[in-house]
N, C-alpha and C positions, 0 to 999 in steps of 0.2 A: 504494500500500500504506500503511495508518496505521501510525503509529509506538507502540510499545507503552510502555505507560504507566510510569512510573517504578517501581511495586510489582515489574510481572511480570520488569522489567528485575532487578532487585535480586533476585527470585525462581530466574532463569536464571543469575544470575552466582552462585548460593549453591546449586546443584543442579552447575552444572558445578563449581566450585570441589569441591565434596565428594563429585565423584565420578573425581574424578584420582588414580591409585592412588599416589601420592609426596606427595601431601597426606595423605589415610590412613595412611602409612605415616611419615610424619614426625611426627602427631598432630597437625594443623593443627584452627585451631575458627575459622568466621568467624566473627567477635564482633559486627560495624557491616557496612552495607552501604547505598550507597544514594547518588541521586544527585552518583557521580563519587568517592566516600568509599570506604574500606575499610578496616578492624581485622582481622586474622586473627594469631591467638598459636600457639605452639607452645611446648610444656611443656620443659623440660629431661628427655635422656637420654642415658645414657651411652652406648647405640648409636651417638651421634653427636657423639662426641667428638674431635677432629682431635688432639689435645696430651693424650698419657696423664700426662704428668707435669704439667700442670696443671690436667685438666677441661674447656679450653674446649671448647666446641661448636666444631667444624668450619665454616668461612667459606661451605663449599657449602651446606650447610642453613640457613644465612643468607639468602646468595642466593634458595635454593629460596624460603623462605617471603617476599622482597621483590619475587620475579619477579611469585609467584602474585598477591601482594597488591594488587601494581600494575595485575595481568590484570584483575582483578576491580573496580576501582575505576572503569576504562576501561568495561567489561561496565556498568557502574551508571550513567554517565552519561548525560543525557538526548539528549545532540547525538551519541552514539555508538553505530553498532550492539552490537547484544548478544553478536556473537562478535569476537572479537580475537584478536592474538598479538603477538608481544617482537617488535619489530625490533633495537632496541638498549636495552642497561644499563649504565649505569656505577652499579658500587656504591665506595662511599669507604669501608673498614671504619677506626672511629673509634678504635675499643679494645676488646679483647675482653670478650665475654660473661661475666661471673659465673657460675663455676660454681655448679652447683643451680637457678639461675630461670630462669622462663620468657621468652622473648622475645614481644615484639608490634610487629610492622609496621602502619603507617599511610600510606595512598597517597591523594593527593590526583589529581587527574585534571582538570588545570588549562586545557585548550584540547584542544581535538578541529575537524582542518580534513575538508575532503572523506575525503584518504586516510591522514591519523597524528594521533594521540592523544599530548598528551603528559603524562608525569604525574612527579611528588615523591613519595619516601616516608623515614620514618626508621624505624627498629627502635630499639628500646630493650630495656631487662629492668627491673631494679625498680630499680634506681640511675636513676630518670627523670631525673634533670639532666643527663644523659649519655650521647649516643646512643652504639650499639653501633656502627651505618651508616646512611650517607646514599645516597640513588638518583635518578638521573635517567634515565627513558628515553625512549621512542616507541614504540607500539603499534599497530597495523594497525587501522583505524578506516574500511574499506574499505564503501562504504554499497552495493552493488551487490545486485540482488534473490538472486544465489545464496550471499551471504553472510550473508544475513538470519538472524537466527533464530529469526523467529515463524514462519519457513518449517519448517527445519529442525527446530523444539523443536515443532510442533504440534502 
């Protein structure tokens, strides 16, 4: 089976990413996509606020948006199939989110073996000298033909 070229890759991980109903509903926007990279932002709402008395975003929608981020970074890489999932996350939250901005996660997708992906990301908001969280995990990077997804997406 050939391996599908970095566009349609990039293509597949920004179709699935945008069509995961907790991405939608978190307001996610992949911004970057592409060989093993990924940018995806999420606006500030008060729907998703964990601390009334202070505004921050809630740590789960953090997570949310560094799991997907990293999904997708994985999804983008060239030595990686096009479909994955989380094996493991460790996220470090650094300090919380500024209330009112946006956050943006970036996942780097730094080694991909036969069966795990492993990948970096940080989230920020607009105070950039100052990550919100840091991530490290492993991602199912499983090359077998029924996990393809030039199979599946055709």
């Amino acid at each position: 089976m050939k391996s599908l070229s970095p566009e349609k890759k990039a293509e597949i991980a920004r179709r699935f990413t945008e069509a995961i109903p907790h991405c939608s509903a978190l307001g996610m926007s992949l911004d970057e996509i592409g060989e093993g990279e990924a940018l995806i932002s999420m606006p500030y709402d008060t729907r998703f606020i964990g601390d009334p008395r202070t505004g921050v975003i809630h740590g789960g929608a953090v997570s949310a948006l560094m799991d997907t981020c990293c999904g997708a970074a994985v999804m983008s890489h060239p030595d990686a199939p096009a479909i994955t999932a989380t094996i493991d996350l460790r996220i470090d939250y650094m300090r919380p989110a500024t209330p009112g901005q946006a956050i943006r996660a970036r996942a780097t997708c730094y080694r991909v073996t036969k069966s795990v992906a492993f990948v970096r990301a940080v989230a920020m908001d607009d105070d950039d000298d100052r990550p919100v969280a840091t991530a490290t995990g492993t991602f199912t990077a499983d090359h077998s033909p029924s996990r393809r997804s030039s199979e599946a997406l055709s």
